[in-house]
Backbone as CSV, one residue per row, in Angstrom:
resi,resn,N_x,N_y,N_z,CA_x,CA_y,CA_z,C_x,C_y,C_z
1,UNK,108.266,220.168,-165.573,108.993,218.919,-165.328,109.460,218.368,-166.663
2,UNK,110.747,217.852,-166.875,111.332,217.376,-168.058,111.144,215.847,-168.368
3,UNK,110.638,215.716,-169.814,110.206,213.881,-169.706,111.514,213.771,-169.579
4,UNK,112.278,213.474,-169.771,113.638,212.658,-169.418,114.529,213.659,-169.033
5,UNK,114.605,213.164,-167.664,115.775,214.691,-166.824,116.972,213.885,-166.533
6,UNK,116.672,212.622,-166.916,118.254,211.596,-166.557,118.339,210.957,-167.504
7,UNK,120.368,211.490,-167.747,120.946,210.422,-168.933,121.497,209.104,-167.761
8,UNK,121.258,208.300,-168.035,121.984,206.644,-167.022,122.721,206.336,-168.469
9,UNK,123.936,206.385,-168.297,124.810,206.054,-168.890,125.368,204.314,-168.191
10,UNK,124.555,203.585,-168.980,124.448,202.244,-168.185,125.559,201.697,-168.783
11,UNK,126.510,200.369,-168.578,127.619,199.662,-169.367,126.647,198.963,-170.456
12,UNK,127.340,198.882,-171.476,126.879,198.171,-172.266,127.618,197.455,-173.293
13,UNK,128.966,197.755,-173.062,129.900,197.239,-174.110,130.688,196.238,-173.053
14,UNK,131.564,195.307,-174.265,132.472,194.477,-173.430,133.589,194.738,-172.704
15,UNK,133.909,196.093,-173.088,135.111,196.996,-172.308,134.566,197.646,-170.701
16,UNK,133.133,197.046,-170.714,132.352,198.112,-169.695,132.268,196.780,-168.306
17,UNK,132.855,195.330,-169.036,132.426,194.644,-168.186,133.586,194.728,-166.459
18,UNK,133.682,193.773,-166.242,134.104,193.418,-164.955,135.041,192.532,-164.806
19,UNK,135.943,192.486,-163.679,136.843,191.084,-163.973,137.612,191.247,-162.626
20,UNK,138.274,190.014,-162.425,138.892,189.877,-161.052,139.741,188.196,-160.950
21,UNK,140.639,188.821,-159.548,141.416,187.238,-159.334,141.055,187.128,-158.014
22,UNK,141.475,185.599,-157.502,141.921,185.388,-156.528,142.250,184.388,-156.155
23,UNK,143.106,184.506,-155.021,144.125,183.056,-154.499,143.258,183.269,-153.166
24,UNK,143.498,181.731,-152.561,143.319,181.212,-151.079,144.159,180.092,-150.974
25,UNK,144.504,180.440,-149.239,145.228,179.432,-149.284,145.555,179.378,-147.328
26,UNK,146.415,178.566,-146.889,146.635,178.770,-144.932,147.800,178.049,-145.277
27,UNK,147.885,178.815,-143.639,149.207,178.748,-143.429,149.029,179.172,-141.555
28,UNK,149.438,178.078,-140.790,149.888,177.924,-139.522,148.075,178.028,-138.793
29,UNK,147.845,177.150,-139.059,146.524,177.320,-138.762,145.128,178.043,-139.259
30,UNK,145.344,178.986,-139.996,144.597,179.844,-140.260,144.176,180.301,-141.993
31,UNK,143.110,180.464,-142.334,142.845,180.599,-143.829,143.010,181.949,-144.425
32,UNK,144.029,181.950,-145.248,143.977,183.299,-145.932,143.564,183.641,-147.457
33,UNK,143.346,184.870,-148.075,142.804,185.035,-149.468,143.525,186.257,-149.799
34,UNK,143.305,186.681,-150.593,143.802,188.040,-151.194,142.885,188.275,-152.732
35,UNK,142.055,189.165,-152.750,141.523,189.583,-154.159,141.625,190.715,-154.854
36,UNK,141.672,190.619,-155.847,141.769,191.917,-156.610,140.844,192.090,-157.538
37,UNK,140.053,193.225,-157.782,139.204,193.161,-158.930,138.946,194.689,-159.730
38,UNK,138.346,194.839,-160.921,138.627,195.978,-161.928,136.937,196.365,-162.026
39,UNK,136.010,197.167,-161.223,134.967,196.688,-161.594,134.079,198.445,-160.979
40,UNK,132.918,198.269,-161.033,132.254,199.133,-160.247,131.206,199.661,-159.055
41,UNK,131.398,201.032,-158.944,130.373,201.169,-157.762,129.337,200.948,-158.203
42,UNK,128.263,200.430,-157.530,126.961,199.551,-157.673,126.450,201.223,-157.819
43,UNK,126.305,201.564,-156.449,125.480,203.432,-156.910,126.153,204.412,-157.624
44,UNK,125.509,204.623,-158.675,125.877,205.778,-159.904,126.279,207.296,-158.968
45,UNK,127.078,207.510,-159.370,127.670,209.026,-158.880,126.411,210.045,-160.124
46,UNK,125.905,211.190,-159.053,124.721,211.852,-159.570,125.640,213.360,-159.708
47,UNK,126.051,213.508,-161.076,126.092,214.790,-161.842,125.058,216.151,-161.566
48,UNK,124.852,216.859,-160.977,123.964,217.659,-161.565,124.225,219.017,-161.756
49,UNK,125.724,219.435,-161.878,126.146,220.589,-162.339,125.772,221.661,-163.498
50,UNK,125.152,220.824,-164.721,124.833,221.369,-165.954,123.460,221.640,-165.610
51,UNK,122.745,220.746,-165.128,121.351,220.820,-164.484,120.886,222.025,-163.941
52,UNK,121.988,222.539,-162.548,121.757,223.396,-161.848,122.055,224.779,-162.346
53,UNK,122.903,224.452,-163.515,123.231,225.642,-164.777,121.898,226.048,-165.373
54,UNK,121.284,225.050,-165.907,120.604,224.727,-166.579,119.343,223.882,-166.781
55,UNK,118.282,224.000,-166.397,117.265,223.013,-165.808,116.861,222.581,-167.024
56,UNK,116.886,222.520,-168.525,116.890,222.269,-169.754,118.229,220.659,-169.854
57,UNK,119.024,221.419,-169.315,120.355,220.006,-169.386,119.568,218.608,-168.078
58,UNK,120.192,217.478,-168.585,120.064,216.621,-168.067,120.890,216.133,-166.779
59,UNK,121.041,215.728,-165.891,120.976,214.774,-164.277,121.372,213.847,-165.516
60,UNK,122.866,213.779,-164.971,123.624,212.568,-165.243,124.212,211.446,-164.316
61,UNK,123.928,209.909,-164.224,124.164,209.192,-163.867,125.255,208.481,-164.302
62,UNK,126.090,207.731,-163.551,127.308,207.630,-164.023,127.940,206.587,-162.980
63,UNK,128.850,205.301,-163.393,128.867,203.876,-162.811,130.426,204.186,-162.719
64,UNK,130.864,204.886,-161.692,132.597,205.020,-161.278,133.260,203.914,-161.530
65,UNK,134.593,203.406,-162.163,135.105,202.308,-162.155,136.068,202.732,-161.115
66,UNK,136.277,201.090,-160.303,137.218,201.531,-159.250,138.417,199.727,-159.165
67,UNK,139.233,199.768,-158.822,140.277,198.884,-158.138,140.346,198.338,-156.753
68,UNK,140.066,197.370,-156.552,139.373,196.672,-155.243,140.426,195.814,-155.277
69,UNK,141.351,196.239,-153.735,142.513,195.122,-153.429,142.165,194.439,-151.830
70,UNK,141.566,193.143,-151.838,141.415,192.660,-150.462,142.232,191.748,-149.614
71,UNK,142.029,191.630,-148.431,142.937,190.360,-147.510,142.019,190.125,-147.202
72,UNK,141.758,189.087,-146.562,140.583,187.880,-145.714,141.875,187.145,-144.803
73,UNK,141.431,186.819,-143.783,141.833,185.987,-142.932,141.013,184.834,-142.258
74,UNK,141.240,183.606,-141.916,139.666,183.128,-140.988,140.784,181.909,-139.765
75,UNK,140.301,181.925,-138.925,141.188,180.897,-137.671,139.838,180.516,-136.796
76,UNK,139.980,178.890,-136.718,138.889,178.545,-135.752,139.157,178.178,-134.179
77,UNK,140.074,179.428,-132.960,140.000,178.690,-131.806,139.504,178.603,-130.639
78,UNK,139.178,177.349,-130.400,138.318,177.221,-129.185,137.084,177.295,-129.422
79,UNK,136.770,176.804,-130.749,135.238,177.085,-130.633,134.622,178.075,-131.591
80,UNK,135.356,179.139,-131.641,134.882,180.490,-132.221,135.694,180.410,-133.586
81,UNK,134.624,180.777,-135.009,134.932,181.404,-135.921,135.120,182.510,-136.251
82,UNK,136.786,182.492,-135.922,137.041,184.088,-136.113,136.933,184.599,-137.920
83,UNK,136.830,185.686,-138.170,136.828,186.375,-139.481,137.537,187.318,-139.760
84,UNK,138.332,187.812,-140.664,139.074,189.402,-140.858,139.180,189.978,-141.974
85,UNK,138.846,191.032,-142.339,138.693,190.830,-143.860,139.110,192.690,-143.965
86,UNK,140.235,192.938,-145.165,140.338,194.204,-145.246,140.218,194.655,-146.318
87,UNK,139.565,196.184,-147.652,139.542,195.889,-148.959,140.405,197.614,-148.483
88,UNK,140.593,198.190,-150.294,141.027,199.195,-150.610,139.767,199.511,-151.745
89,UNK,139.165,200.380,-151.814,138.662,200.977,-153.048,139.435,202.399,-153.530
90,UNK,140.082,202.025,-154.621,140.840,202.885,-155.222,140.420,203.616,-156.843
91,UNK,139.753,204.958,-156.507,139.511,205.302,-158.062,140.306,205.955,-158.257
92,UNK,139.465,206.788,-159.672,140.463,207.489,-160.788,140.732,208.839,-159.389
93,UNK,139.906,209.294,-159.039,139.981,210.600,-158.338,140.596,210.833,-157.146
94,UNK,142.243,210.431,-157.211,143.428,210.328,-156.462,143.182,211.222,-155.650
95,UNK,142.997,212.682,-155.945,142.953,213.783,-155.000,141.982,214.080,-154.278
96,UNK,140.573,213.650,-154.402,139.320,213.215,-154.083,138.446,214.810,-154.379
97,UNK,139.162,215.174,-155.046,138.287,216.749,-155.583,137.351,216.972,-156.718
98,UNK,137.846,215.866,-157.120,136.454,215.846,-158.495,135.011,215.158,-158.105
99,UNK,134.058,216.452,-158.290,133.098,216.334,-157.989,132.485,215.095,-158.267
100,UNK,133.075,214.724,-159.954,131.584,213.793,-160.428,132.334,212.690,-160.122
101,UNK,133.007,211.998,-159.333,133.879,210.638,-158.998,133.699,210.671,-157.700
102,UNK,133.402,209.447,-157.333,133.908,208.964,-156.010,134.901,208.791,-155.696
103,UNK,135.209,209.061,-154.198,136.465,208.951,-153.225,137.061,208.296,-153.340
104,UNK,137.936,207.327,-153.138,138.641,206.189,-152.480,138.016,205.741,-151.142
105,UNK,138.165,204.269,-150.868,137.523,204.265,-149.318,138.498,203.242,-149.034
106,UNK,138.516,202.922,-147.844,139.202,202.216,-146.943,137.485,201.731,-146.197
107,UNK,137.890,199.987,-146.165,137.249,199.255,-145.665,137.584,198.038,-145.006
108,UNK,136.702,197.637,-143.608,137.115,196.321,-142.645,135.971,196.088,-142.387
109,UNK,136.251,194.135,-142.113,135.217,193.460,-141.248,135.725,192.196,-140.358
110,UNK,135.575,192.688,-138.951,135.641,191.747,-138.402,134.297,191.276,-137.520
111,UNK,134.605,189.673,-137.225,133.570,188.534,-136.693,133.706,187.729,-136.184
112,UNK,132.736,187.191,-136.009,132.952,185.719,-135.017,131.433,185.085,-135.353
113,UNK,131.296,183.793,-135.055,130.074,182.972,-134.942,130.574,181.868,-134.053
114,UNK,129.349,181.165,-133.022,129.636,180.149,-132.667,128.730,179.644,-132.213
115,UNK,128.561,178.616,-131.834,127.182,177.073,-131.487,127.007,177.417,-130.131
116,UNK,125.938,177.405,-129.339,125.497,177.394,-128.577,124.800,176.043,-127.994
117,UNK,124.200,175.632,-126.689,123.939,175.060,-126.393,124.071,173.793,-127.464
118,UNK,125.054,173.298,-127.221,125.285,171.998,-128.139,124.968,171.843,-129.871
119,UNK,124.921,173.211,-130.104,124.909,173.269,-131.544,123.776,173.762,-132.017
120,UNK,122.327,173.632,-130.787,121.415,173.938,-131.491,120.423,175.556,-131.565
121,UNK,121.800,176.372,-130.867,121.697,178.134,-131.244,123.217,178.052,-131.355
122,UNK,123.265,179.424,-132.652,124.478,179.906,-133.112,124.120,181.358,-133.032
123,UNK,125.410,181.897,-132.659,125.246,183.699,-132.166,126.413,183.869,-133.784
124,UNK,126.036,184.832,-134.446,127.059,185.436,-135.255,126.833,186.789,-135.270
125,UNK,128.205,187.407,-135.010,128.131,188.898,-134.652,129.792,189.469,-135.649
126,UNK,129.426,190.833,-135.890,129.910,191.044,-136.901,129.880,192.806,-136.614
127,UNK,131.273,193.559,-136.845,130.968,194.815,-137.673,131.806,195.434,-138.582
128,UNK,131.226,196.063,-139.687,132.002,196.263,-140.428,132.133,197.987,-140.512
129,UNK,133.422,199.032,-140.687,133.527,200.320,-141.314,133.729,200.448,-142.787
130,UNK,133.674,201.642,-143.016,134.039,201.656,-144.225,134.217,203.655,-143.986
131,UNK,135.420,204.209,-144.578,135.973,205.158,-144.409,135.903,205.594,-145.779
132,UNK,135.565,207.131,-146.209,135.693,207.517,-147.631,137.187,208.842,-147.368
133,UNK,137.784,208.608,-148.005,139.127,209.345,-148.067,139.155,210.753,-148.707
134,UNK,139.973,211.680,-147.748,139.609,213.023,-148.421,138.720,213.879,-148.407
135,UNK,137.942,213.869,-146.633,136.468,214.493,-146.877,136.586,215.516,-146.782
136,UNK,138.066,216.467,-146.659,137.586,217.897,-146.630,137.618,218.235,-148.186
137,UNK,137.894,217.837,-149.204,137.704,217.675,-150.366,136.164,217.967,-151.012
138,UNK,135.832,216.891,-150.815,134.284,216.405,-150.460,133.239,218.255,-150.024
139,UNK,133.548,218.023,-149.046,133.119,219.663,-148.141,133.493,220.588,-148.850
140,UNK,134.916,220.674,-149.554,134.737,221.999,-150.353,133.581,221.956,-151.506
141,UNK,133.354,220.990,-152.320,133.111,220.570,-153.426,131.008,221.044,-153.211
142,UNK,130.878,221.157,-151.716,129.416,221.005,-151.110,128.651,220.441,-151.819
143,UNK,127.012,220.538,-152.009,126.435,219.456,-152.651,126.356,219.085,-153.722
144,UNK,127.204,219.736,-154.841,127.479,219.126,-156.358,128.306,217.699,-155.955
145,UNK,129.060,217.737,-154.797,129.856,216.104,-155.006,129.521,214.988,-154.895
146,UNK,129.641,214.088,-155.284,128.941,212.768,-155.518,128.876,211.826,-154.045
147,UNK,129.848,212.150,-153.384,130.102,212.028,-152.016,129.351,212.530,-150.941
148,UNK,129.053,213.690,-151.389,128.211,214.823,-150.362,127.462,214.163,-149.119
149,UNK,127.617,214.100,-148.029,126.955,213.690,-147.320,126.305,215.026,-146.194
150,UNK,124.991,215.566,-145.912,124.547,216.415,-145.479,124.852,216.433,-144.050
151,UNK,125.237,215.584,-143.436,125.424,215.852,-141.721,126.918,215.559,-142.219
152,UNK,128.107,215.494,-142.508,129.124,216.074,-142.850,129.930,214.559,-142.083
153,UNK,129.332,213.282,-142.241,130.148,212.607,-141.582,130.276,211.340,-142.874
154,UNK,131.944,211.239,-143.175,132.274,210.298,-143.668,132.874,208.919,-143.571
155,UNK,132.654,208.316,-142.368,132.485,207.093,-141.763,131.460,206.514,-141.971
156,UNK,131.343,205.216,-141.775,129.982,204.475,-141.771,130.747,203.270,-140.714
157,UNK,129.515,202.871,-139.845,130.396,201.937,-139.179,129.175,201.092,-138.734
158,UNK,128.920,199.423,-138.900,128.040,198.919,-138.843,128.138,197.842,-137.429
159,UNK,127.577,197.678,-136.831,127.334,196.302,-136.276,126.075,195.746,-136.424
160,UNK,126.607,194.153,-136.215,125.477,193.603,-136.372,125.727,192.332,-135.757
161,UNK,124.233,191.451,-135.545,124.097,189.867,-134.517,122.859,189.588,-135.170
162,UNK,123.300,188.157,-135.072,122.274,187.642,-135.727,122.348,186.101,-134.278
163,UNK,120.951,185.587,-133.711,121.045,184.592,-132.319,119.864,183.868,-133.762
164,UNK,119.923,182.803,-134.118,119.285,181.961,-134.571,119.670,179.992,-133.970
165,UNK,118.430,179.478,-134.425,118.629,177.904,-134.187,117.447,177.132,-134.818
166,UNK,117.879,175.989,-134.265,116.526,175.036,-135.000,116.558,174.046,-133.523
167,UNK,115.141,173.454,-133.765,114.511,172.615,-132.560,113.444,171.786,-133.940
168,UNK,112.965,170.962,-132.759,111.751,170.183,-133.012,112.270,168.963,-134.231
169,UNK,113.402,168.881,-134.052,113.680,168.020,-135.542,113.843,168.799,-136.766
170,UNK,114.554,169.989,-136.368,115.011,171.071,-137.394,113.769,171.755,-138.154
171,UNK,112.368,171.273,-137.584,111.025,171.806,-137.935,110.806,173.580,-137.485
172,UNK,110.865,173.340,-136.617,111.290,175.008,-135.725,112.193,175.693,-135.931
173,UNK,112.461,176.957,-136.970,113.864,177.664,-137.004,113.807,179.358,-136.393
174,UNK,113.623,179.442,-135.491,113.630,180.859,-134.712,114.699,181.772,-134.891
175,UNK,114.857,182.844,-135.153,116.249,183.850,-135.004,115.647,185.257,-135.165
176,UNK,116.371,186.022,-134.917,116.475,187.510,-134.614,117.731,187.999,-134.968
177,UNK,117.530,189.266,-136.132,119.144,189.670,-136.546,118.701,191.027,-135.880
178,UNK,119.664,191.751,-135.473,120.325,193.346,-135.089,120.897,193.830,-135.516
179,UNK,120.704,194.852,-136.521,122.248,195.823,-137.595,121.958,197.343,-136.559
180,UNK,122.905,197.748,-136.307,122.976,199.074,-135.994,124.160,199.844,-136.782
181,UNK,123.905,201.530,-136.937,124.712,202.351,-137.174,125.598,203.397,-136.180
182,UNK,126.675,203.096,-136.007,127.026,203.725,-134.436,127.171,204.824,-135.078
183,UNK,127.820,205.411,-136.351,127.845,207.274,-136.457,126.646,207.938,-135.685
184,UNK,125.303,207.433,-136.490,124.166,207.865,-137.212,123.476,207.307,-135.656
185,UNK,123.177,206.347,-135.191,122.507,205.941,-134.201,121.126,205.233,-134.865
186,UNK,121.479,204.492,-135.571,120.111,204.278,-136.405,120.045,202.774,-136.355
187,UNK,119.045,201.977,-136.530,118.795,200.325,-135.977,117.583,199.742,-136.840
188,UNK,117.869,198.949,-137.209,117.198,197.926,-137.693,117.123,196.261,-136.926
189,UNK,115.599,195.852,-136.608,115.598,194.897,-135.873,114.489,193.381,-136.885
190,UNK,114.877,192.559,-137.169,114.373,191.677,-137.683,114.008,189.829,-137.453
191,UNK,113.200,190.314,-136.260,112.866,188.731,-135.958,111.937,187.951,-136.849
192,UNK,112.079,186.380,-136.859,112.230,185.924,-137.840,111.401,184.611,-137.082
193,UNK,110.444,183.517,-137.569,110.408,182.163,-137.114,109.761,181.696,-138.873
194,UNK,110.704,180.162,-139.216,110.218,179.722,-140.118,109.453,177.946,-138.750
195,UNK,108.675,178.006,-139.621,107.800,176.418,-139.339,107.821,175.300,-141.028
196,UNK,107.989,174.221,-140.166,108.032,173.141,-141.650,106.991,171.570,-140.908
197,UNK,105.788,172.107,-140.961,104.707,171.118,-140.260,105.124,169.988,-141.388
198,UNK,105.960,169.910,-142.701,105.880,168.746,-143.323,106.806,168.880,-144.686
199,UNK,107.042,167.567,-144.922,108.199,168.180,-146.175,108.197,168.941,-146.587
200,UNK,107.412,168.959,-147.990,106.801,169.833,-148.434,106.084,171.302,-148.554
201,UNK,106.482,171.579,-147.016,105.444,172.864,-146.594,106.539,173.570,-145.253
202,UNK,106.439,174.637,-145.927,107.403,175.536,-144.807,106.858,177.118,-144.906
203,UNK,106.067,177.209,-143.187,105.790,178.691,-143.238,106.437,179.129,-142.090
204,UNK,106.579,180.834,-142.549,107.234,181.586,-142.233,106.824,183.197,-141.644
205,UNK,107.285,183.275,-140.473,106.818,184.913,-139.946,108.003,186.094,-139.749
206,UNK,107.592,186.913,-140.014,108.979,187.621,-139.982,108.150,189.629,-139.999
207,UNK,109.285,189.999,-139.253,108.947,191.534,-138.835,110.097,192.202,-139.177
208,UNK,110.083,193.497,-139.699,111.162,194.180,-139.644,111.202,195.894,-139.126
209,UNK,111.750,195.996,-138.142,111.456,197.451,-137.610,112.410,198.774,-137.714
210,UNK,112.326,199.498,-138.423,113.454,200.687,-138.575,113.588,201.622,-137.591
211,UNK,114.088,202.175,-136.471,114.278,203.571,-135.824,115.749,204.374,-136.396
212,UNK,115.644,205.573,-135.569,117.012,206.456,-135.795,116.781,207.383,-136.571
213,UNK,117.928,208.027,-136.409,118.493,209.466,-137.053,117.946,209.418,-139.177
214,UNK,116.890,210.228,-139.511,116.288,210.527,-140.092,117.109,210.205,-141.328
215,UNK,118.939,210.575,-141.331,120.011,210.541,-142.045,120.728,209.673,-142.665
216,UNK,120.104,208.620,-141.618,120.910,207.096,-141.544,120.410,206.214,-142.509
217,UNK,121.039,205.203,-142.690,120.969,204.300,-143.394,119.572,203.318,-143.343
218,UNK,119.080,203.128,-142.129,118.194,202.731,-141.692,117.065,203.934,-140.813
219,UNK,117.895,204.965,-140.430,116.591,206.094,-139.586,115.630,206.338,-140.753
220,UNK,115.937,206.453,-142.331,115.311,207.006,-143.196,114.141,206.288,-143.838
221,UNK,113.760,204.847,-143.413,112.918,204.183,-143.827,111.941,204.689,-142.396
């Protein structure tokens, strides 16, 4: 085993930082945004070509910079908070064949929330995709690509609900969230009660349960 088998090539300069705009604004009822930003993928794309050459060479880690162009939309009618929201992730790796870069993705979220019984339950439900571009690319590239996904599916597609409220003089706050993975079939369930017997003092119970596909985002916990 090698004491250090990973270079993390972490940012560290001011050229390494981050940056972004954005406008908001409505028009005919409804709230719109648009953002743009210069920044990176949170998970390091994992090198291990020289490695697999070479078990002496190092597992390189590596922070893709990418171009993030979004729309948001939001309209409140009848009650319901609608949501819409669309991004672009655009990297260097146009053709999506280079192993050590991530894809491009195409991403959406749409939603809603609204009050229940006179305000005092709110249902908010929500799902979002996110598409990585170019997966037969990806597939040629097999598991050297940074993309690689082993059951060969490059979608991700989430839903999720969250039924929460408050009672007792806002002392009682009960809720239950639901995320599922429709590719993968995989679920996460998290009920929740906070108690506040007094200013000062607020306790809290909470469970969280994982099932599903071994693969998934959630089967794997």
């Amino acid at each position: 085993i090698l004491a250090d088998p990973i270079a993390d090539e972490k940012p560290s300069r001011l050229r390494d930082g981050t940056w972004g705009l954005r406008w908001s604004g409505s028009a005919g009822g409804q709230d719109l945004g648009l953002i743009y930003a210069w920044t990176f993928h949170r998970p390091p794309s994992v090198d291990m070509g020289a490695f697999l050459l070479d078990p002496a060479q190092k597992i390189r880690l590596t922070y893709d910079r990418f171009h993030l162009v979004g729309l948001e939309a939001a309209a409140a009618p009848g009650g319901f908070n609608l949501r819409a929201e669309g991004a672009f992730y655009l990297t260097r790796d146009l053709a999506g064949d280079d192993p050590r870069v991530r894809n491009s993705r195409i991403g959406g979220v749409l939603g809603f929330d609204r009050d229940l019984l006179t305000g005092k339950l709110n249902l908010n439900a929500q799902i979002r995709s996110l598409v990585t571009l170019n997966p037969e690319a990806i597939k040629g590239n097999g598991q050297g690509d940074a993309d690689y996904q082993t059951d060969g599916r490059y979608t991700e597609t989430m839903a999720a609900f969250r039924l929460g409220g408050t009672f007792l003089r806002d002392r009682l706050k009960p809720q239950v969230s639901v995320t599922t993975g429709l590719e993968r079939r995989d679920l996460r369930i998290e009920p929740e009660i906070l108690w506040s017997p007094g200013d000062d003092l607020e306790l809290g119970l909470r469970y969280v349960h994982y099932a599903g596909d071994r693969d998934g985002v959630f089967g794997q916990f």
